[in-house]
C-alpha positions as CSV (number, residue, x, y, z in Angstrom):
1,X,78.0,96.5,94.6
2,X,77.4,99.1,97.3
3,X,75.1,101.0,94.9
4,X,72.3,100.2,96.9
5,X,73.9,101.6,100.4
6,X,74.5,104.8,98.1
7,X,71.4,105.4,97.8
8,X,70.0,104.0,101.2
9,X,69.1,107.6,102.9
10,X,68.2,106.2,106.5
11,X,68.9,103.5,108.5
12,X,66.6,102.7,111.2
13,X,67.7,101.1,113.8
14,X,67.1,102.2,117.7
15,X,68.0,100.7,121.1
16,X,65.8,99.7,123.9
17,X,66.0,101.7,127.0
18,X,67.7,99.4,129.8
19,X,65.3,99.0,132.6
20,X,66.0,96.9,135.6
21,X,63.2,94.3,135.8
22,X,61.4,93.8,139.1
23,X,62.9,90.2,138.7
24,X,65.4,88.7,137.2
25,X,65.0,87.3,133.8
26,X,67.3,84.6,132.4
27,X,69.2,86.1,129.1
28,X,67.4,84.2,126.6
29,X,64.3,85.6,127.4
30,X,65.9,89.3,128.0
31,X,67.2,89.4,124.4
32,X,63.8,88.1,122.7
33,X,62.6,91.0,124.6
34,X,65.0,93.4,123.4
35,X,64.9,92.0,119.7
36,X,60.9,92.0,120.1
37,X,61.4,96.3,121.2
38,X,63.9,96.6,118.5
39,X,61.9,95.6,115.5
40,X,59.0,97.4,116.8
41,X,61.0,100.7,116.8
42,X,62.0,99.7,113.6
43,X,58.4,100.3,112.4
44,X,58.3,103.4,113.3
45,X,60.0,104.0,110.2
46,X,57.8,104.0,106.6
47,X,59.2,100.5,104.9
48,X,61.5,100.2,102.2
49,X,64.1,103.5,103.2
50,X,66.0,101.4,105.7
51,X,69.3,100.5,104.6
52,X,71.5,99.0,107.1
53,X,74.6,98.6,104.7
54,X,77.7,100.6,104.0
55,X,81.3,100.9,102.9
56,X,84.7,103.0,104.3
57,X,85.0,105.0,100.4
58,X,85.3,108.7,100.6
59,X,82.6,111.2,99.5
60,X,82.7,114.1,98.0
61,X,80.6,117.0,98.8
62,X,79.6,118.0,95.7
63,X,78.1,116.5,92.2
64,X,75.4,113.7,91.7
65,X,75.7,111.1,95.2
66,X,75.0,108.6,92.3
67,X,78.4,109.0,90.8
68,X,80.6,109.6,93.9
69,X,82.0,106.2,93.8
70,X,83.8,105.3,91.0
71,X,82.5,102.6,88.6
72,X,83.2,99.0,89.5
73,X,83.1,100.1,92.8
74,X,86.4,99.6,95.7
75,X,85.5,95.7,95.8
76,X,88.0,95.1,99.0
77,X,89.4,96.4,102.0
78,X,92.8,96.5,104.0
79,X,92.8,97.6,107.2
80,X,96.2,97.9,109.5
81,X,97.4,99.0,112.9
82,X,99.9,101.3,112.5
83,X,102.7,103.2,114.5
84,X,104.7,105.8,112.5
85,X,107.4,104.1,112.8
86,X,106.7,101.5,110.9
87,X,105.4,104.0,107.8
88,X,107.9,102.9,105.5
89,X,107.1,99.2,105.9
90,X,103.1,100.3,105.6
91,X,104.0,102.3,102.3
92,X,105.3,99.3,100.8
93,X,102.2,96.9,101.8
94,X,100.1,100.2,100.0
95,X,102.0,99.6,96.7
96,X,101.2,96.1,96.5
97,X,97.2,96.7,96.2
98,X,94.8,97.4,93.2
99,X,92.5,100.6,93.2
100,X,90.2,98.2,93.8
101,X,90.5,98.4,97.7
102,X,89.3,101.0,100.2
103,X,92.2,101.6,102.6
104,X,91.5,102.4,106.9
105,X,94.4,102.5,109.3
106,X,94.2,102.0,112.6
107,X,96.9,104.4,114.7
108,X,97.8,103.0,118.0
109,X,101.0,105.9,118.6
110,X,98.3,108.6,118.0
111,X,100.5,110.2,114.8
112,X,98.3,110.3,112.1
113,X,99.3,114.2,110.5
114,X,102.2,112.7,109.9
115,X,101.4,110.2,107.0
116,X,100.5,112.9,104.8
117,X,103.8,113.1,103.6
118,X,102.2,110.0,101.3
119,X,99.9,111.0,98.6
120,X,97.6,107.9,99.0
121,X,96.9,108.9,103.1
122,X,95.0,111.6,102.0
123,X,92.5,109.6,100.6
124,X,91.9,107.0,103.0
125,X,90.4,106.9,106.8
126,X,92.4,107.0,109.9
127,X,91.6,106.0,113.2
128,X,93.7,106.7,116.3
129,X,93.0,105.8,120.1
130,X,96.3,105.2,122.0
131,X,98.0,102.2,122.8
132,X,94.7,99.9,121.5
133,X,95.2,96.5,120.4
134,X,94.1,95.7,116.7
135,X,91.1,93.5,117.7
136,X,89.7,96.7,119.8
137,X,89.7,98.5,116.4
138,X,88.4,95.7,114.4
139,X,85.6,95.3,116.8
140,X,84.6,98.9,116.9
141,X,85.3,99.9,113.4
142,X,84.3,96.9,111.2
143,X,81.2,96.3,112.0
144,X,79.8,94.0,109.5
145,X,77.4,96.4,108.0
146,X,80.0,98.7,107.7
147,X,82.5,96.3,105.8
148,X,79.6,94.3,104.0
149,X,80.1,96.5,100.1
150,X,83.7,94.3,100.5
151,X,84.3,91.1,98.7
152,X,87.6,90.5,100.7
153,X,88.3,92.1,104.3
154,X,92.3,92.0,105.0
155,X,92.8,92.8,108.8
156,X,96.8,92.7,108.9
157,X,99.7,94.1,111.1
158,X,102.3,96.4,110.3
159,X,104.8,94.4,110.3
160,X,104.9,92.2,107.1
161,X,107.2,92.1,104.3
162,X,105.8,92.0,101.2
163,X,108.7,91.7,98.4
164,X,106.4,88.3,97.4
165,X,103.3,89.8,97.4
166,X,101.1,91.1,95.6
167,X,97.6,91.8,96.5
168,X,95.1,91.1,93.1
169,X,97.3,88.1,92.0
170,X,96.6,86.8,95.8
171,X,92.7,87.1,96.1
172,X,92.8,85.5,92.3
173,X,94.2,82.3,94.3
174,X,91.7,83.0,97.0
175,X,88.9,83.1,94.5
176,X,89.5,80.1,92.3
177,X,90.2,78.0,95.7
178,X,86.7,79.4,97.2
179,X,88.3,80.5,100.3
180,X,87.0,82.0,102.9
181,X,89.2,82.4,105.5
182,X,93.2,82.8,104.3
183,X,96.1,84.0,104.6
184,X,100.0,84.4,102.6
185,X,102.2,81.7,103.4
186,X,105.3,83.1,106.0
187,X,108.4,83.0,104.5
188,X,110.1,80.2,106.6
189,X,113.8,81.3,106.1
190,X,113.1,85.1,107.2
191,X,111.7,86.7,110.0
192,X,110.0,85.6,113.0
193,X,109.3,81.6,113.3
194,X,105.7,80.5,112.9
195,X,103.6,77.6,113.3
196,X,104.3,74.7,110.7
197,X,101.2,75.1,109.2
198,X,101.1,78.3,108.0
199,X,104.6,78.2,106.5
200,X,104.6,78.4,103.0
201,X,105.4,75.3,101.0
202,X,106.7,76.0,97.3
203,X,106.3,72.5,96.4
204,X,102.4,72.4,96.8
205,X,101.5,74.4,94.2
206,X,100.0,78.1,94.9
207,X,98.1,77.4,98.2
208,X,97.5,74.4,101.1
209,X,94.8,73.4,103.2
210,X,95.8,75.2,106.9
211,X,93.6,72.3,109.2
212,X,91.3,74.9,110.7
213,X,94.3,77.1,111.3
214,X,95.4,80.9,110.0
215,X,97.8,82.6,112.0
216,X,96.5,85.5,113.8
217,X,99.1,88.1,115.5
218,X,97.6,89.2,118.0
219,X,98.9,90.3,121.8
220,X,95.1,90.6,123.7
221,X,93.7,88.1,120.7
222,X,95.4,85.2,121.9
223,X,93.8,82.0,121.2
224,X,91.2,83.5,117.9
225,X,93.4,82.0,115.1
226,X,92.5,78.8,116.6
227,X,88.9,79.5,116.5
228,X,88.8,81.0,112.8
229,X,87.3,77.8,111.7
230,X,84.1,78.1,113.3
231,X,83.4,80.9,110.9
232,X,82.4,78.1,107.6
233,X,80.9,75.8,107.1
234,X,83.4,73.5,105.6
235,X,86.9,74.0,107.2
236,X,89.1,71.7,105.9
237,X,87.9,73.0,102.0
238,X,87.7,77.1,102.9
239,X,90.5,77.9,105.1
240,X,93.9,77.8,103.5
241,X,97.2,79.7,103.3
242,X,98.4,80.9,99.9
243,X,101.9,79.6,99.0
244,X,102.2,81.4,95.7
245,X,101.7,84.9,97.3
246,X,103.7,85.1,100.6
247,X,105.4,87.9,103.3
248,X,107.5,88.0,106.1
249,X,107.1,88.7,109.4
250,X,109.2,90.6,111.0
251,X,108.0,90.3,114.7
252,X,108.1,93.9,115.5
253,X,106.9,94.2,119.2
254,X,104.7,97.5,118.9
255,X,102.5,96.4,121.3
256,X,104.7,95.9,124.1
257,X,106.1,99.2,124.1
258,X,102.8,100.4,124.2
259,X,101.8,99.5,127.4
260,X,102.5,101.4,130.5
261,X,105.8,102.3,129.5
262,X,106.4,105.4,132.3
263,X,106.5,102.4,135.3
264,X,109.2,99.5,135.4
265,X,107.9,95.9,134.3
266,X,105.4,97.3,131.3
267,X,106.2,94.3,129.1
268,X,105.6,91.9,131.8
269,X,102.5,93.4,132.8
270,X,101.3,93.1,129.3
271,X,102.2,89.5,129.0
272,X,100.1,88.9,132.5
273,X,97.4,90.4,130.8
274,X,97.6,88.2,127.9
275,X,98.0,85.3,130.3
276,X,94.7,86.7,132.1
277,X,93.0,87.1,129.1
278,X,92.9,83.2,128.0
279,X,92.0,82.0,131.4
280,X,88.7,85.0,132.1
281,X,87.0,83.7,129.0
282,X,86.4,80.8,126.6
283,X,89.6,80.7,123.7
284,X,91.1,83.5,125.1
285,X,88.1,86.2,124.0
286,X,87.5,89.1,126.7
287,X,83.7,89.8,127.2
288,X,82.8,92.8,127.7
289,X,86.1,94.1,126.7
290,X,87.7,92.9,123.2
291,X,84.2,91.5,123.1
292,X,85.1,89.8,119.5
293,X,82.5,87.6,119.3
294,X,79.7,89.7,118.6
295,X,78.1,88.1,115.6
296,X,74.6,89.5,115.2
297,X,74.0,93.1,113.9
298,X,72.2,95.2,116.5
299,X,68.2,94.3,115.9
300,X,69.2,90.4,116.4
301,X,68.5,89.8,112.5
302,X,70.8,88.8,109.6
303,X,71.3,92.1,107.9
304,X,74.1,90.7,105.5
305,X,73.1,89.7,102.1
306,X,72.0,86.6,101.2
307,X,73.8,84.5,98.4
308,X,73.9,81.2,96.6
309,X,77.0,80.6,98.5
310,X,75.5,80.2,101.9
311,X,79.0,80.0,103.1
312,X,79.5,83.7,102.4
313,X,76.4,85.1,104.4
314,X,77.1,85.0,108.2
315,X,80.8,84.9,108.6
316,X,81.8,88.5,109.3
317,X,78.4,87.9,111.6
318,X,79.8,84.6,113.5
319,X,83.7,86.7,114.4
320,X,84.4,90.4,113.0
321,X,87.0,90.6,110.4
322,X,88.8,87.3,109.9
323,X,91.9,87.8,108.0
324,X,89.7,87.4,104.2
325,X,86.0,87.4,104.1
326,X,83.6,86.6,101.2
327,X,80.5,88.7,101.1
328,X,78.6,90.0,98.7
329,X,76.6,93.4,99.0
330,X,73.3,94.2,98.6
331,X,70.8,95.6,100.6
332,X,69.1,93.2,103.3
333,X,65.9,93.6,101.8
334,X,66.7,93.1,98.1
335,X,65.7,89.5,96.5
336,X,68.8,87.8,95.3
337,X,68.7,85.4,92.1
338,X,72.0,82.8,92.3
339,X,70.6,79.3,92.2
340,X,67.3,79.8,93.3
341,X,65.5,83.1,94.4
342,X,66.4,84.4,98.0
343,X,64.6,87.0,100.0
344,X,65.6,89.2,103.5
345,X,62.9,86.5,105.3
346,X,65.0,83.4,104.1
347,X,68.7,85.0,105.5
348,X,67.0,85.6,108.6
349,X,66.0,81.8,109.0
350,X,69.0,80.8,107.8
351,X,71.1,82.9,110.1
352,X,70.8,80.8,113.5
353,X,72.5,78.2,111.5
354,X,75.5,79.3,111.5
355,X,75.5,81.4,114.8
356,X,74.7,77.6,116.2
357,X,78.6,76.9,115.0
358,X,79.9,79.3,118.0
359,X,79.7,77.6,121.5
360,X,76.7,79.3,123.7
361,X,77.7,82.0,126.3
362,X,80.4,83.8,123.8
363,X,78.6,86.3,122.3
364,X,78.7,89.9,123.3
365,X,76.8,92.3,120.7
366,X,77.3,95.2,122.3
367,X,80.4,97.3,123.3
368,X,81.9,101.0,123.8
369,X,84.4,103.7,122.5
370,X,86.4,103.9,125.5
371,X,90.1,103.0,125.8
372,X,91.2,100.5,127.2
373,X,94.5,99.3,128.7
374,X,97.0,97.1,127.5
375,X,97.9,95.4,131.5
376,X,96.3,94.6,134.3
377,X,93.0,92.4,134.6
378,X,90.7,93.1,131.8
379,X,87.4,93.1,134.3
380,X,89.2,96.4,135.6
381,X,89.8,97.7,132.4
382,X,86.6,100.7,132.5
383,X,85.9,103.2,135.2
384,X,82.5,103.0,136.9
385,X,80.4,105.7,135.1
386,X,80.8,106.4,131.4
387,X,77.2,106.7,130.4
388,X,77.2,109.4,128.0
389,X,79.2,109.6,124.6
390,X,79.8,113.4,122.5
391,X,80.5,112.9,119.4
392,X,82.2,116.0,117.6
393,X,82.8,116.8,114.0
394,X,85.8,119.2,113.8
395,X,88.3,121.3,111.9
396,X,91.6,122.5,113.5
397,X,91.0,126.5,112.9
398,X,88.0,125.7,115.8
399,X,90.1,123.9,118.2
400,X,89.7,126.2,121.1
401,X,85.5,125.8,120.7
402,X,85.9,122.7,121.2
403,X,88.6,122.7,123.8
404,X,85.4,125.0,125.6
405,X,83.2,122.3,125.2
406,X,84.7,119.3,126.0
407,X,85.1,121.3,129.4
408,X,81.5,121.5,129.8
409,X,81.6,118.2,130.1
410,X,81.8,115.5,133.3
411,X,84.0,112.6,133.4
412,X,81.2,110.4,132.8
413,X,81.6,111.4,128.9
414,X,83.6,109.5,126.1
415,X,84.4,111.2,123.2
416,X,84.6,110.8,120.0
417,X,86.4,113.5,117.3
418,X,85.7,113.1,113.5
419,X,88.2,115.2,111.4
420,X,87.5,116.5,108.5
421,X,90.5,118.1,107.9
422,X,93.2,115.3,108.0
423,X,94.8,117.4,111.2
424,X,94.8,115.0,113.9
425,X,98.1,115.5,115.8
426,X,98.0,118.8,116.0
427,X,95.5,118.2,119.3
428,X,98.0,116.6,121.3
429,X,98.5,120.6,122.7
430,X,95.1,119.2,124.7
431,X,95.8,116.7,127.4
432,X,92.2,115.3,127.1
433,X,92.3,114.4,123.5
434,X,95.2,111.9,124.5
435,X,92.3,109.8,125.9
436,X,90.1,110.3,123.1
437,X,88.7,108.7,119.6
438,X,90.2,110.2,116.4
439,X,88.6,109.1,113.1
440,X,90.3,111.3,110.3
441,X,88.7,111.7,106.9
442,X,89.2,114.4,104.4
443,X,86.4,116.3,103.0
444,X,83.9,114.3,104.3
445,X,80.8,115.3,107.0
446,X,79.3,114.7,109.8
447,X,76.3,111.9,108.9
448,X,79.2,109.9,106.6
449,X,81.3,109.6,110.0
450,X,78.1,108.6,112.0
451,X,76.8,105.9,109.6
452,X,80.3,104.8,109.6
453,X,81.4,104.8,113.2
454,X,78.5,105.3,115.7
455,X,76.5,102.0,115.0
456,X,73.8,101.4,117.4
457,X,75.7,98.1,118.7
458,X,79.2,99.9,119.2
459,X,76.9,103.2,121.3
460,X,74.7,101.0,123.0
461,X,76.3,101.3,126.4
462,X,75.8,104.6,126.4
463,X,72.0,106.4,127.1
464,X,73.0,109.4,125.9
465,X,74.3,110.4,122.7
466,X,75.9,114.1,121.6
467,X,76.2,114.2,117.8
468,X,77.2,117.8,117.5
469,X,78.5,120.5,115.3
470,X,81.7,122.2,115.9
471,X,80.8,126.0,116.3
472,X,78.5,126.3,119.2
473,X,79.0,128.4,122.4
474,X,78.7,126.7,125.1
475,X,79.5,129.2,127.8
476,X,75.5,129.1,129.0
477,X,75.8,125.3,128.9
478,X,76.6,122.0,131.4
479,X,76.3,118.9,130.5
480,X,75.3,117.2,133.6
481,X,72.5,119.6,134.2
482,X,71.0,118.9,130.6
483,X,71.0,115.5,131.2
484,X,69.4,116.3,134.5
485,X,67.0,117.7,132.4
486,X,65.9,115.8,129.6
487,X,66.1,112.6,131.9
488,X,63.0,114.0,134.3
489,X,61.0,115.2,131.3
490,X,61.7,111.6,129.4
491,X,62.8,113.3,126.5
492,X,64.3,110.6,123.1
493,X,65.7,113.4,121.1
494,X,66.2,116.7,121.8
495,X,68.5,120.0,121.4
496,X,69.9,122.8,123.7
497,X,68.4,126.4,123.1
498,X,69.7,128.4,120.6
499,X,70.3,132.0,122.1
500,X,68.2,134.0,119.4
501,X,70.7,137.1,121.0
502,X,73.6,136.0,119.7
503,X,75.7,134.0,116.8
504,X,73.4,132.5,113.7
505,X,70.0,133.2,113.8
506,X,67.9,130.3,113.3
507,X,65.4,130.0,110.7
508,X,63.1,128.0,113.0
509,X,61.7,129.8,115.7
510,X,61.0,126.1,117.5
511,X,64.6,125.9,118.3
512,X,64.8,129.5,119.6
513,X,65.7,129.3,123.4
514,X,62.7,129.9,125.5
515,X,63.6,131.8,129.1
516,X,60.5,130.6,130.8
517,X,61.6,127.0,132.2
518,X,63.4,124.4,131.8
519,X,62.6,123.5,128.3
520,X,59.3,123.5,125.6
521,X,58.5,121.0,123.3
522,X,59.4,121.5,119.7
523,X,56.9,120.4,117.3
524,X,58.4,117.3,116.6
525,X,61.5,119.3,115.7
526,X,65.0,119.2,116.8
527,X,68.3,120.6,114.1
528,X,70.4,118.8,112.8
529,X,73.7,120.8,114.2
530,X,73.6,120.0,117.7
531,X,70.8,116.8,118.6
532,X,70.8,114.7,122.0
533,X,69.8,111.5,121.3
534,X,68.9,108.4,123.9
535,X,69.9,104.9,123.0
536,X,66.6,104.2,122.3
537,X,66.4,106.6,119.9
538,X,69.8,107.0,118.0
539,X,69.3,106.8,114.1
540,X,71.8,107.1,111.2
541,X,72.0,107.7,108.3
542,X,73.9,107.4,104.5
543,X,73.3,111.1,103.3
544,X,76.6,113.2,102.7
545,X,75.0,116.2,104.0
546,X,71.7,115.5,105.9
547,X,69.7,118.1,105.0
548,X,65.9,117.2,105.8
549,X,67.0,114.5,108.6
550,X,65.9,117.1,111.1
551,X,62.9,117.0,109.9
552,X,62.4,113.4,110.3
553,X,64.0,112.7,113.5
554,X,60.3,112.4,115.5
555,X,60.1,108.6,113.7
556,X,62.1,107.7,115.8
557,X,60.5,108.1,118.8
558,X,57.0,106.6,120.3
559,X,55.5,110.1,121.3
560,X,57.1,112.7,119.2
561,X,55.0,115.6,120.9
562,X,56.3,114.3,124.2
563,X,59.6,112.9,124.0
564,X,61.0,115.6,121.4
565,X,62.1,119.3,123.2
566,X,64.3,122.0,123.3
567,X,66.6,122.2,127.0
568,X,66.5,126.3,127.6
569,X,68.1,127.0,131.2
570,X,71.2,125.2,129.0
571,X,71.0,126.7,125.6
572,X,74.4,127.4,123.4
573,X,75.0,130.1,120.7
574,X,75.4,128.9,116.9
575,X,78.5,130.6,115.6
576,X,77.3,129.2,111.8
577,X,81.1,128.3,110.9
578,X,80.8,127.4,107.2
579,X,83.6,124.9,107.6
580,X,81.8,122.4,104.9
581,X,81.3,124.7,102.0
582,X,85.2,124.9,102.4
583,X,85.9,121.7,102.3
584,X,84.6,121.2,98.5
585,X,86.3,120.7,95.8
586,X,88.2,124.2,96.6
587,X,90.7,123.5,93.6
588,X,87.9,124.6,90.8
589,X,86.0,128.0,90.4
590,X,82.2,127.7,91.8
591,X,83.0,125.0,94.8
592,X,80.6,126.5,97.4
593,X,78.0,127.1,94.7
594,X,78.7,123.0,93.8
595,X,78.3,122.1,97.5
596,X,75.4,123.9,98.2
597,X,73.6,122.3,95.1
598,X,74.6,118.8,96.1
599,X,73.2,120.0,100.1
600,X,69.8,121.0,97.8
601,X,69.4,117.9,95.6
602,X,70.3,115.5,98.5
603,X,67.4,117.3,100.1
604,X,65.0,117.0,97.4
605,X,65.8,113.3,97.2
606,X,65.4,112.5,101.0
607,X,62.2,114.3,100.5
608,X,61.0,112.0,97.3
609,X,62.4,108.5,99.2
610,X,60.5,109.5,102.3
611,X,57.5,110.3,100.3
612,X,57.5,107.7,98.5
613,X,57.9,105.2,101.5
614,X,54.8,106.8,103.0
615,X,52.7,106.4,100.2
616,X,54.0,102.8,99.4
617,X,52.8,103.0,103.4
618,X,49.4,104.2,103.2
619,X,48.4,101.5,99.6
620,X,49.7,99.2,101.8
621,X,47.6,99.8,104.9
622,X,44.5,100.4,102.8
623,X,44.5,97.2,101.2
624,X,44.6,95.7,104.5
625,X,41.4,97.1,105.8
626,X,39.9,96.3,102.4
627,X,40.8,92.9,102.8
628,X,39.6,92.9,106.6
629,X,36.7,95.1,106.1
């Protein structure tokens, strides 16, 4: 299943810069532009390492990468948008599932700590942003390359009771039906009062045809269960609501309380909003803002798997995350036997069929990690100005570094904090991180959370993006003047000086601030703890560790001798926190000796892949000049 994404160790996918044209262009012919730039920064790369595919299941940081996930693989995923009030409620949806699913909560209170007092939170992903709807989530979080190792994708709220329910029993009846799009029936004599159709019926056997129609419970995603159906090819057959496995909803109004709570008439503003929000754009879907309609992966391709089902290749491409999706999982450039042999070329023709199903003038690709409210008009949702995104991987023990370094930065920053320790709460004692992304995963590093979250299509709005370390010093160090910086000397990647006076001496003299200007080119060579990418740039990766990507960041850019440097009038110290080699399996004798071998072999196999890729390279470009002598 996602054996292939395992072993994928780069995926290489970059942005176009965003230049304003002399004159305007119409946006057909500016996105065959940007897809024509796109694919040739793809090339950059040798072929045959790119691997655009992933899933949400945990690492660990030590032992063979080929056995971290556990045979048979975590074949679905549920996904929810939580408050911690609702935990007990949540628990009890938990129960009902198979080890078979991968499990990410969305947090919309900003508790997250607090579910620890459940064994099975420790082992799943959290992401908090307060007072976000669960379609903002879903369209940030889900990406379809992300959630493509998943047969079935359940995006469902909080509040559902699920005495009837029971989660393997329920995709069996999804199976043998072939649908696509589904949902339980809603118990008809509890709970909140739905439409007709989506009622279960106990006298139709274990499911009924829904006419087009799943029930979506949304307060900003008004209007999207009515527009589910786009996503097959054969409504009336593949959407349905199972009878034989059903829930309750309870109608619990989390969202309302969200909303701007500290002034009189919250609830009513939110309701405008909701009003707003199905007049601005067409069935209720927010451009530029909930943006749910993005259904092409970032290069304008069809990097979802191809089957013999053609049903199942382009729907979590047409909407993200309906409430069950079919998909299968291997890599986009794998051949595929079903009925009849399919390659990566034939998806790719294939895929504006069933983009062609979604009305013109819907589709936004692209979007951002900053919050957004839950009232007033959705056009006035983001501030003017936030260009840049850090990105932060971070422990609790270094809390007040990076308290120092978010104050480096401007107000023209998002940010972004990936916890490896499962303490998320515990920030609140900041004011800023109130206003910031929280992804929480335990025991897992830096390049896992940026293959997972920082996908080129979600960062795209930004032209600058941080993906640092933890335990630099940044007293010698401001933002704005970097950018200042490596904006006038048109520098793709780069790094701040490392101050060879103090903290963690570097190994690589390249990276060693230089007090003579504003910066020196590197030698192709920026590391890996603290790198500056632009949009058109940005690269990520599947490797646990990412050892050796430093040394392979300058394929990612046109001019590596040119566009690669080190920034020294802003340079940082390396404190050299070990905070991964304590993160290992800490429970057995030997775990920093285990990590550090897994850091080593995952190393040595980058090295071989690469290798490999160039040689397959260079056979490849020799028989073309002895066939065009």
């Amino acid at each position: 299943m996602a054996s292939a994404a395992v072993l994928g160790f780069f995926i290489g996918i970059s942005f176009p810069v965003q230049i304003t044209p002399k004159k305007e262009k119409s946006k057909t012919e500016a996105e065959a532009v940007q897809v024509s730039r796109k694919k040739a920064a793809e090339e950059r790369l040798p072929p045959g390492i790119v691997v655009r595919e992933s899933d949400l299941h945990l690492r660990r940081l030590w032992g063979n990468p080929t056995s971290d996930v556990a045979s048979g693989g975590k074949q679905y995923l549920l996904t929810m948008s939580v408050g911690y009030t609702e935990k007990a409620n949540v628990n009890a949806t938990i129960h009902k599932l198979s080890d078979k699913f991968d499990i990410m909560l969305f947090h919309y209170d900003g508790r997250t700590s607090e579910w620890e007092e459940f064994e099975w939170s420790k082992k799943v992903v959290h992401v908090s942003a307060r007072k976000q709807a669960k379609w903002w989530f879903a369209k940030r979080f889900l990406h379809p390359s992300i959630v493509a190792a998943y047969e079935y994708v359940l995006v469902w709220d909080e509040d559902l009771g699920v005495d009837s329910f029971t989660a393997e029993e329920y995709i069996s009846i999804v199976r043998k039906h072939a649908l696509e799009i589904s949902q339980p029936g809603l118990d008809g004599t509890k709970g909140r009062r739905q439409y007709p159709v989506t009622v279960r019926r106990p006298a139709a056997g274990d499911m009924h045809n829904s006419g087009k129609f799943v029930e979506n419970d949304l307060v900003h995603g008004w209007g999207l269960d009515f527009n589910f159906w786009r996503c097959v090819d054969e409504p009336e057959k593949h959407i349905g609501v199972v009878d034989a496995q059903f829930v309750v909803h309870r109608g619990v109004p989390t969202l309302v309380s969200q909303g701007n709570g500290e002034q009189d008439g919250s609830s009513a503003k939110q309701k405008q909003v909701e009003d707003e929000s199905s007049k601005f754009d067409l069935y209720g879907i927010i451009r530029g803002r909930l943006q749910y309609c993005a259904f092409l992966p970032c290069d304008g391709t069809n990097t979802n798997s191809s089957s013999s089902n053609d049903n199942n290749n382009n729907n979590m491409l047409k909407f993200w995350a309906p409430s069950v999706r079919n998909s299968t999982s291997a890599p986009s450039n794998a051949t595929i036997s079903g009925n009849g042999t399919t390659t990566a070329a034939d998806a790719v023709a294939k895929k504006p069929q069933g983009a062609e199903r979604l009305p013109p003038g819907i589709v936004v690709r692209d979007s951002d990690l900053h919050l957004h409210r839950l009232w007033g008009h959705p056009t006035s949702d983001v501030a003017s100005g936030k260009q840049y995104l850090v990105t932060l991987t971070v422990g609790y023990t270094e809390k007040d570094n990076i308290n120092a370094t978010v104050h480096k930065l401007s107000d023209k920053f998002d940010i972004v904090l990936f916890h490896y320790d499962g303490r998320t709460t515990e920030w609140e004692e900041f004011e800023w991180s109130k206003k910031v992304v929280h992804v929480s995963a335990k025991k897992q590093t830096k390049w896992w959370f940026a293959k997972r979250f920082l996908h080129p299509s979600i960062v795209a709005p930004y032209e600058y993006i941080f993906v640092w370390d933890e335990d630099l010093g940044v007293d010698n160090f401001r933002a704005e003047e970097y950018i200042s910086i490596i904006r006038k000397h048109g520098l793709g990647i780069s790094q701040p000086g490392l101050d060879a006076t103090k903290g963690k001496r570097s190994r690589y003299t390249a990276t060693a601030r230089r007090p003579a200007g504003d910066m020196h080119t590197s030698g192709r060579f920026v590391e890996v703890m603290a790198p500056v990418f632009s949009r058109d740039a940005w690269a990520c990766n599947d490797l646990v560790h990412g050892w050796g990507l430093d040394f392979n960041f300058w394929r990612c850019v046109d001019n590596p001798e040119e566009q690669i440097g080190i920034v020294d009038a802003q340079y940082v110290s390396h404190h050299g926190v070990p905070t991964l080699i304590a993160q290992g399996n800490g429970e057995q004798q030997g775990s920093s000796e285990k990590v550090r071998a897994r850091q080593w072999a995952e190393m040595r196999t980058f090295h071989d892949r690469i290798s490999n890729a160039e040689k397959k390279l260079g056979d490849s470009s020799q028989a073309l000049e002895e066939y065009h002598p």
